[in-house]
N, CA, C and O of each residue as an XYZ file, in Angstrom:
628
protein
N      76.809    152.680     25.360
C      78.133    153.061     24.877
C      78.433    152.221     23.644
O      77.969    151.082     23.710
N      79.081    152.510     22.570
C      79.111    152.215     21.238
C      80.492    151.667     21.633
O      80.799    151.895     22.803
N      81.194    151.136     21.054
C      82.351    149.749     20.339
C      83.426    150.897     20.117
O      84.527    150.615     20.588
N      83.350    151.863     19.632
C      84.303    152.847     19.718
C      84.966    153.621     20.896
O      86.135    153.730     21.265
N      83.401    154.277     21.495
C      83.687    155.028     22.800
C      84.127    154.095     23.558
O      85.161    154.490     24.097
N      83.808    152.863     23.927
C      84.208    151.629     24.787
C      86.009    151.167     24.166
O      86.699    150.383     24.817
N      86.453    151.745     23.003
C      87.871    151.387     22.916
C      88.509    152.645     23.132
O      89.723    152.600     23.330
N      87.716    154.212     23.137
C      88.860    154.961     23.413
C      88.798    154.980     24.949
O      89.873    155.261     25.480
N      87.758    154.739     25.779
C      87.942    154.723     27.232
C      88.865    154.156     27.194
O      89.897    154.792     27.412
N      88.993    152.397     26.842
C      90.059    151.373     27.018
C      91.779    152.274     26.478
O      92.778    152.556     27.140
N      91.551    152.411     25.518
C      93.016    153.001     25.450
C      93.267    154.737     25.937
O      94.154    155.373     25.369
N      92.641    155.217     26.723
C      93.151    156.273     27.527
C      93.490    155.430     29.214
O      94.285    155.938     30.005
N      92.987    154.550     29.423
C      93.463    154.040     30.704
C      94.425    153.265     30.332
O      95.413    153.303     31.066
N      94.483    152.433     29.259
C      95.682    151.486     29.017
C      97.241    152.944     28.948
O      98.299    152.924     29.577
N      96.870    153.715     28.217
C      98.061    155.020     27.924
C      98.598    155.615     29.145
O      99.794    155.891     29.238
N      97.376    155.919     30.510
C      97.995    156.269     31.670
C      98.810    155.502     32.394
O      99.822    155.667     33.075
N      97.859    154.300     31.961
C      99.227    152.845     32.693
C     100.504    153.005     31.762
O     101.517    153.157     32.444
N     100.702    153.013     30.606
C     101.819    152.907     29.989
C     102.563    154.031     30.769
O     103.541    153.666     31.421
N     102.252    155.259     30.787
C     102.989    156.106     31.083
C     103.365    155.998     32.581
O     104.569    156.137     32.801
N     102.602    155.787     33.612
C     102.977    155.450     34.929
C     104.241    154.453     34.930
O     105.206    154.600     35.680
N     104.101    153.395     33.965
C     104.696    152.292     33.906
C     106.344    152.543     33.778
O     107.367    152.079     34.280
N     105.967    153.575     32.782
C     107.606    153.947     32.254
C     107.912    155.189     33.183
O     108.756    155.789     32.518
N     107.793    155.618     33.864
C     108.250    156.528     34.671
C     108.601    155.585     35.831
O     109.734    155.849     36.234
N     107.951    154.439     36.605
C     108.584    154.136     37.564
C     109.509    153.453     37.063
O     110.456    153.387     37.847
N     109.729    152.745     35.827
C     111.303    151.940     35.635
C     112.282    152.607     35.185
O     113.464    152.271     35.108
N     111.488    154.128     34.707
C     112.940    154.788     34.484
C     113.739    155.071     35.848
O     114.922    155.002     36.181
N     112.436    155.450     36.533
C     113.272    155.946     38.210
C     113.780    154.889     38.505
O     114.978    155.009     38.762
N     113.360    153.811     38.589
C     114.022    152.355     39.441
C     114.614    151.931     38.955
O     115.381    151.291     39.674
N     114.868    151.820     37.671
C     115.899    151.445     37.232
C     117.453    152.184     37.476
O     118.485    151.513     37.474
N     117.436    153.456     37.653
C     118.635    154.075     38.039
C     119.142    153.547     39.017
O     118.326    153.200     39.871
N     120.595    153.267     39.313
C     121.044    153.295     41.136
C     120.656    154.446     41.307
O     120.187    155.394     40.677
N     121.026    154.087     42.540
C     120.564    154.602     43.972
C     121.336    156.557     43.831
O     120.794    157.662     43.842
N     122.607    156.151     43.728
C     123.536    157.451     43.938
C     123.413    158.191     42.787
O     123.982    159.282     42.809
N     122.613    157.778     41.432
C     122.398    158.720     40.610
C     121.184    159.358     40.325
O     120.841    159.668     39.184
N     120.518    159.563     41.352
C     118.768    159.705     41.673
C     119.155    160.875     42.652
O     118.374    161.826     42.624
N     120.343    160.984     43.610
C     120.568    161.725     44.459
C     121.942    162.344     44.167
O     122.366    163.096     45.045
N     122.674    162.165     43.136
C     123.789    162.813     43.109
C     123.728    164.786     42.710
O     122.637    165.301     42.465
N     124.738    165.445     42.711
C     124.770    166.151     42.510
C     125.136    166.464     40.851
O     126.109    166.099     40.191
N     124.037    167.228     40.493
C     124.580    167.643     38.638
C     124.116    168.709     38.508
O     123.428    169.280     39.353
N     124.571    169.338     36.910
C     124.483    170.413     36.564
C     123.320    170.655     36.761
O     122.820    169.644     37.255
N     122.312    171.734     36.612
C     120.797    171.817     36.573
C     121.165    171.445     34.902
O     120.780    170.292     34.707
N     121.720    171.975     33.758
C     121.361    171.249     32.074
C     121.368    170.222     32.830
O     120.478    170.309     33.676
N     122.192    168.949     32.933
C     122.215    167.684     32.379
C     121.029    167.494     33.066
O     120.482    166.736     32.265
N     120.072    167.658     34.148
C     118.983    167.742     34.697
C     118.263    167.615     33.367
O     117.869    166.609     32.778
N     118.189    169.041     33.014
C     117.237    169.788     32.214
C     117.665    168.387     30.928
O     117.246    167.447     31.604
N     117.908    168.076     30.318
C     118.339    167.323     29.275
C     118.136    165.740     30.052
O     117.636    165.013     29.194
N     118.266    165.245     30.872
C     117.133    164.019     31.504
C     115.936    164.096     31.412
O     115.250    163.227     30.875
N     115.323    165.550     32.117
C     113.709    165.462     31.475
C     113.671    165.565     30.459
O     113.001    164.609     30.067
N     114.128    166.460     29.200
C     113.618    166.441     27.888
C     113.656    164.983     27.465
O     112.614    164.563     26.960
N     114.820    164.012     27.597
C     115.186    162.699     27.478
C     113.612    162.095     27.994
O     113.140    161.171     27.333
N     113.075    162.462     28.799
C     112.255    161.294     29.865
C     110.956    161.401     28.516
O     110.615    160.575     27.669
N     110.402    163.041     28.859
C     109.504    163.517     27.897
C     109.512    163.398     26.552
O     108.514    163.755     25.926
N     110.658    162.867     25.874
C     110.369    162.427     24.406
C     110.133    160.959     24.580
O     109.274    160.318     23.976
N     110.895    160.531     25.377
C     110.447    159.253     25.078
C     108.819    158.903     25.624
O     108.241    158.143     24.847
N     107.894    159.381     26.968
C     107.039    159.362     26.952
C     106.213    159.504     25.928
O     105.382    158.658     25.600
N     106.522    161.301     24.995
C     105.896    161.339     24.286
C     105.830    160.436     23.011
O     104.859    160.529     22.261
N     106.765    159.638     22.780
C     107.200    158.207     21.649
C     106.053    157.445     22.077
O     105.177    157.020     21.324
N     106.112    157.278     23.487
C     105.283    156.020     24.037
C     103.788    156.479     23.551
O     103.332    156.210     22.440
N     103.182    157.128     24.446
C     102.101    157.907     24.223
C     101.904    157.761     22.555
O     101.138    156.829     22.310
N     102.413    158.463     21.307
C     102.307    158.568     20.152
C     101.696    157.048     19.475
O     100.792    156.974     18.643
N     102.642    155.602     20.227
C     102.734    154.327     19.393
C     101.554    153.934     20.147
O     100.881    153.102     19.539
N     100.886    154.428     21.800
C     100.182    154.013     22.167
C      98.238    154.370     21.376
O      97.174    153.754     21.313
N      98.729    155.583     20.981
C      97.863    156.455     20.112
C      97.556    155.510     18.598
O      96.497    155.390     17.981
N      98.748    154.996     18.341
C      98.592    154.260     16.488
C      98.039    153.691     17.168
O      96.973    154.240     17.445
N      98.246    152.487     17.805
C      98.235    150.951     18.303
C      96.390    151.065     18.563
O      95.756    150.259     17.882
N      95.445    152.115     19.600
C      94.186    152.576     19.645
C      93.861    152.746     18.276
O      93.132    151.912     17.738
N      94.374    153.868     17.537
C      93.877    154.034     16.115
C      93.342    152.934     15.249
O      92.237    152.772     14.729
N      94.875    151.947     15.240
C      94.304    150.611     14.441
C      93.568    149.942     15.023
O      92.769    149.589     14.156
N      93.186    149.374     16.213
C      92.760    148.340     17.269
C      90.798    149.359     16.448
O      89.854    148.635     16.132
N      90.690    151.003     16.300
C      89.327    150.979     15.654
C      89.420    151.073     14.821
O      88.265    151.134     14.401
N      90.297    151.187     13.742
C      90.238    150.902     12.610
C      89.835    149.201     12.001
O      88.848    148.849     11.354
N      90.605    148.658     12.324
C      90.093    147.298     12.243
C      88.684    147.095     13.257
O      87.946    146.515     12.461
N      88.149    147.187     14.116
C      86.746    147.293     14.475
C      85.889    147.839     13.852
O      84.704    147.544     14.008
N      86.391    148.954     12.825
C      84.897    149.314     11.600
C      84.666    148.169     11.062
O      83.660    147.533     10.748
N      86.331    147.947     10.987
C      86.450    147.538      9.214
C      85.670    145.978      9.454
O      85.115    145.520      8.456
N      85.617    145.215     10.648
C      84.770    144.211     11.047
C      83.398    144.288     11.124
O      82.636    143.492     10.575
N      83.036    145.320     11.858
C      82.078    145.992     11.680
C      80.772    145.802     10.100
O      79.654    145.350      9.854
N      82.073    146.602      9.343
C      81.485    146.694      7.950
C      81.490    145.382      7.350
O      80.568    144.983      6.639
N      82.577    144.667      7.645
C      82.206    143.387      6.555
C      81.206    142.605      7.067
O      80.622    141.856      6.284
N      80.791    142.629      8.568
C      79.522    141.824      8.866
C      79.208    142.261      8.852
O      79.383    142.259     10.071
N      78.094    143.763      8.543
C      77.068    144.356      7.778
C      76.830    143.704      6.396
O      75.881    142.953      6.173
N      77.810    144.068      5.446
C      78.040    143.299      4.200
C      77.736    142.246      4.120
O      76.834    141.911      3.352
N      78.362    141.420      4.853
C      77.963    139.964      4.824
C      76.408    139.647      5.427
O      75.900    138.526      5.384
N      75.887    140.595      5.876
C      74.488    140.393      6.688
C      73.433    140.409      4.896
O      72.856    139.478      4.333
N      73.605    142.132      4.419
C      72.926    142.600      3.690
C      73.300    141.200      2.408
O      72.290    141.023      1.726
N      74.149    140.508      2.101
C      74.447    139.486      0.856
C      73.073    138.677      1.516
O      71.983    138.343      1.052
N      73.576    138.581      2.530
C      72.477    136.984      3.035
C      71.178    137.239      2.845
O      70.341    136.414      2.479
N      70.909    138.901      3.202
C      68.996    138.950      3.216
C      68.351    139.160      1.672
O      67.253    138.906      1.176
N      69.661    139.782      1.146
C      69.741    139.683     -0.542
C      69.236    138.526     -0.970
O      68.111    138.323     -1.426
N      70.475    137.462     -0.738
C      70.153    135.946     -1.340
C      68.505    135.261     -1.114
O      67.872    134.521     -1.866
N      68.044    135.975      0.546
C      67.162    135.432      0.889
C      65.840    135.931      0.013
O      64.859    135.276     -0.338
N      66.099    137.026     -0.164
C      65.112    137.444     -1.390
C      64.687    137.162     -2.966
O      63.849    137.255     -3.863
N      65.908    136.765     -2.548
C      66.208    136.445     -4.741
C      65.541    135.340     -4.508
O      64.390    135.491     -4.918
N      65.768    133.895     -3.869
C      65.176    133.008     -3.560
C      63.686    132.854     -3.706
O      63.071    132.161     -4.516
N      63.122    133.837     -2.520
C      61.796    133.974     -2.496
C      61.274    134.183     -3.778
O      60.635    133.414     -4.495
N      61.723    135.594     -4.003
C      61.005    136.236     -5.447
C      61.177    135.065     -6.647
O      60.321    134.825     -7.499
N      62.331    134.469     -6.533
C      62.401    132.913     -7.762
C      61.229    132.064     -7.380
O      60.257    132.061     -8.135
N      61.218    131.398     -6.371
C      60.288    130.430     -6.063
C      58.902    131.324     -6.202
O      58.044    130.487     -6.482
N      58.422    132.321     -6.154
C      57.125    133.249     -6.264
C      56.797    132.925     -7.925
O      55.896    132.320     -8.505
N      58.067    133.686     -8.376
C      57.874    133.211     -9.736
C      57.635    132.168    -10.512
O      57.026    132.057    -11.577
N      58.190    131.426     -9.841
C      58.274    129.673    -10.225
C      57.048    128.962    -10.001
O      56.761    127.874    -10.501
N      56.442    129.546     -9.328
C      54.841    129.084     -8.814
C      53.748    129.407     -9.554
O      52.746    128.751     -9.836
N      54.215    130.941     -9.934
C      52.979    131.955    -10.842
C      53.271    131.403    -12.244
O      52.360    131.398    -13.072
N      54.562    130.910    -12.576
C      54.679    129.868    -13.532
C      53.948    128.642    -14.150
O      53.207    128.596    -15.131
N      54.439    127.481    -13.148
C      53.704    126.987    -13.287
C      51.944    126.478    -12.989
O      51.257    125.522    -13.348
N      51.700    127.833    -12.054
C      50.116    127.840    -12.308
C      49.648    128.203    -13.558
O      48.605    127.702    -13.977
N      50.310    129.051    -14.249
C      50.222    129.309    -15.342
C      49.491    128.204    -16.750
O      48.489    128.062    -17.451
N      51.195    127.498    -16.405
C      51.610    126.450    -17.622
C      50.228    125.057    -17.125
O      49.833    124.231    -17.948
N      49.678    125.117    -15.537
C      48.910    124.294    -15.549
C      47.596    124.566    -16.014
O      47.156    123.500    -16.445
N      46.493    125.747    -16.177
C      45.959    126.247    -16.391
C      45.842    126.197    -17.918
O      44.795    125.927    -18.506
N      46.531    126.365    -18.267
C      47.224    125.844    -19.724
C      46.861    125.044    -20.498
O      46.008    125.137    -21.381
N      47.742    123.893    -20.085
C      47.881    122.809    -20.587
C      47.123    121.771    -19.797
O      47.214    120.601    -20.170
N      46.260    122.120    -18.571
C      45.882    121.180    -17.856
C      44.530    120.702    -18.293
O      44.229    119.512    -18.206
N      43.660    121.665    -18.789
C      42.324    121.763    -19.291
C      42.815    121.615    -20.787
O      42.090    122.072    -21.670
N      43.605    121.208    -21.007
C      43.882    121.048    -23.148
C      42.317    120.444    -23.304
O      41.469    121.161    -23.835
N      41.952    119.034    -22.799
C      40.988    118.090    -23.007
C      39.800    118.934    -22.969
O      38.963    118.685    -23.837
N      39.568    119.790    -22.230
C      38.055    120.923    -22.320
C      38.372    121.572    -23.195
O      37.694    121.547    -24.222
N      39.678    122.499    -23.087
C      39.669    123.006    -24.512
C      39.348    123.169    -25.611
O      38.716    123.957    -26.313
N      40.330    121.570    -25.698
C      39.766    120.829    -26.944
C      38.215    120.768    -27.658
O      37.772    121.126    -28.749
N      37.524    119.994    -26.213
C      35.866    120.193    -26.180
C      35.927    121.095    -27.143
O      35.981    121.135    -28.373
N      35.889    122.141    -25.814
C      34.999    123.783    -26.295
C      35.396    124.358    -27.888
O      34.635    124.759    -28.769
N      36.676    124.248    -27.885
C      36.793    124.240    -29.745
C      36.021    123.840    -30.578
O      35.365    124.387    -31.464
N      36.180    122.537    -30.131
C      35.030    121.888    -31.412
C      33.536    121.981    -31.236
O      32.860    121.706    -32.227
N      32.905    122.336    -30.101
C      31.655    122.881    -30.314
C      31.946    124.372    -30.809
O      31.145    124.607    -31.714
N      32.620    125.271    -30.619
C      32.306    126.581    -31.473
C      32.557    126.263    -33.332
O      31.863    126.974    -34.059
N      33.309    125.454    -33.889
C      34.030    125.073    -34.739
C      32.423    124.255    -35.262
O      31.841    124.784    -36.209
N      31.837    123.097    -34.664
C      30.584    122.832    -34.969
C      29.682    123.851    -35.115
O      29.193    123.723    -36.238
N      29.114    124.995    -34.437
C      28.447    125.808    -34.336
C      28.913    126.703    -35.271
O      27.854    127.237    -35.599
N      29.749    127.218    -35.908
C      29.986    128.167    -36.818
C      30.102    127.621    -38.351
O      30.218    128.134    -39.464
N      30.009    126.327    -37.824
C      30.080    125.327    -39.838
C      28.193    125.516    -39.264
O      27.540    126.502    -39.604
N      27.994    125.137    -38.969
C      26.201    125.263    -38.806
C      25.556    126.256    -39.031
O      24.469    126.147    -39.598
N      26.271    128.034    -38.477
C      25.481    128.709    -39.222
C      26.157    129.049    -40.430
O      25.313    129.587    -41.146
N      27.243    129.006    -41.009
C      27.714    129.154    -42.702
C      26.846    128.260    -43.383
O      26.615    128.733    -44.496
N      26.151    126.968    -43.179
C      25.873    125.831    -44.068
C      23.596    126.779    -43.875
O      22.762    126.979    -44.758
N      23.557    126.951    -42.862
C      22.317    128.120    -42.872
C      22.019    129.352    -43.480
O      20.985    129.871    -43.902
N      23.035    129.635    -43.422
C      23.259    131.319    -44.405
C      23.655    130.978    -45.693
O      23.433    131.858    -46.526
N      24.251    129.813    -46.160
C      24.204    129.244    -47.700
C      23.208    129.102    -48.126
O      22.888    129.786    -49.098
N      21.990    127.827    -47.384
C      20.648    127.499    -47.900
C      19.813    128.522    -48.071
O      19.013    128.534    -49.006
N      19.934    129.818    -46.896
C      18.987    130.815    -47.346
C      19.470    131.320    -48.493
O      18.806    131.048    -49.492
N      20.649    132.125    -48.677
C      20.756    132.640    -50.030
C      21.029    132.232    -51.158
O      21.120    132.921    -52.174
N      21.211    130.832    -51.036
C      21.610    130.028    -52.334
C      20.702    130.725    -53.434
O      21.233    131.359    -54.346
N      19.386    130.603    -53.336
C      18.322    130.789    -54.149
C      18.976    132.386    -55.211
O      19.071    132.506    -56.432
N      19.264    133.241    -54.245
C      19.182    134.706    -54.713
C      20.709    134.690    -55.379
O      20.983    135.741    -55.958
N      21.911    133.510    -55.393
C      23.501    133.659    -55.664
C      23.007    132.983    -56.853
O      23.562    133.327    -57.897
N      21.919    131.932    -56.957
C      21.944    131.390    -58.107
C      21.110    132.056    -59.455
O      21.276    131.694    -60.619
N      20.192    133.099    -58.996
C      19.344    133.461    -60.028
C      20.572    134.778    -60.363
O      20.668    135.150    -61.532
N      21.278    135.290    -59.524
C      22.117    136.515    -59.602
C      22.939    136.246    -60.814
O      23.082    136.996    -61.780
N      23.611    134.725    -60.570
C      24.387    134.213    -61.234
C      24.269    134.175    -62.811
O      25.137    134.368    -63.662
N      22.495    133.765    -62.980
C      21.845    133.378    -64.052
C      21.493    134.781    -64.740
O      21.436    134.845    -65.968
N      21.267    135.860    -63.970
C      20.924    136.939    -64.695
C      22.286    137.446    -65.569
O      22.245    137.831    -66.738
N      23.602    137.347    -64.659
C      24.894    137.831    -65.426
C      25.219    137.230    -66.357
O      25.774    137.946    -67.190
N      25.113    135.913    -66.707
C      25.232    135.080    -68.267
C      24.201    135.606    -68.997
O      24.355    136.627    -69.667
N      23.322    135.101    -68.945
C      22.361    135.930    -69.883
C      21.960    136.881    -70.332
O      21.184    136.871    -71.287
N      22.506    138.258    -69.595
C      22.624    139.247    -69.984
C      23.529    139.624    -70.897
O      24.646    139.114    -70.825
N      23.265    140.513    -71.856
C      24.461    140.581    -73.087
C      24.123    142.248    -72.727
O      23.124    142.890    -72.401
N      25.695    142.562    -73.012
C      25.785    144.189    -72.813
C      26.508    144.437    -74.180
O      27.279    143.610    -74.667
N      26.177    145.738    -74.813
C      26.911    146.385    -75.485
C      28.165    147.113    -75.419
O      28.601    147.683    -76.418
């Protein structure tokens, strides 16, 4: 049984008591000789309508009074849902930060942690590529310098 059905059971038995309630103090409350006197059948007829509006008053405020009693039970309801879904929220943002914060700085260590090999490995490619430019000079020097020598000395018209 759900939080609802469990308050309208509660307020259909609380409403029969109300109404039992007010019917015996209307009766008991009367004396004695006006419970048994003799009257018109109207003024009769106009006691019950009297009895029956006011029941039905009772009944009506007993009806709001249920209404709000689940109205405010959603509305509790909903804000601790709300307040549930913020928390598993927060709990996520968290995670996913610290996830990030990790893939970060594995990152930045990876990085900057090996600079010193780095470094190394730079300067052997940096050695190795002045080594073969200063190889590929000596071979062709020979052929840049006679190239050189043929374009001066040549005279064009």
């Amino acid at each position: 049984m759900n939080e609802s059905e469990s308050l309208s059971s509660k307020s259909g038995h609380s409403l029969q008591f109300q109404f039992s309630t007010y019917l015996l103090l209307l009766f008991y409350s009367r004396p004695a000789d006006a419970c048994y006197s003799r009257s018109t059948p109207r003024s009769k007829s106009v006691t019950l309508l009297n009895v029956i509006f006011r029941v039905a008053g009772l009944m009506l405020l007993a009806a709001e009074q249920d209404a709000q009693r689940i109205v405010n039970a959603a509305r509790a309801a909903k804000m601790a849902r709300l307040k549930q879904a913020k928390e598993e929220a927060e709990k996520d943002i968290a995670e996913f930060r610290a996830q990030m914060e990790a893939q970060y700085q594995r990152k930045v260590s990876e990085s900057s942690g090996d600079s010193g090999a780095n470094v190394k490995r730079l300067e052997v490619e940096t050695e190795g590529k002045i080594h073969h430019l200063k190889t590929e000079a000596r071979r062709i020097s020979q052929d840049v310098v006679q190239m050189l020598l043929r374009q001066v000395t040549t005279v064009k018209n």
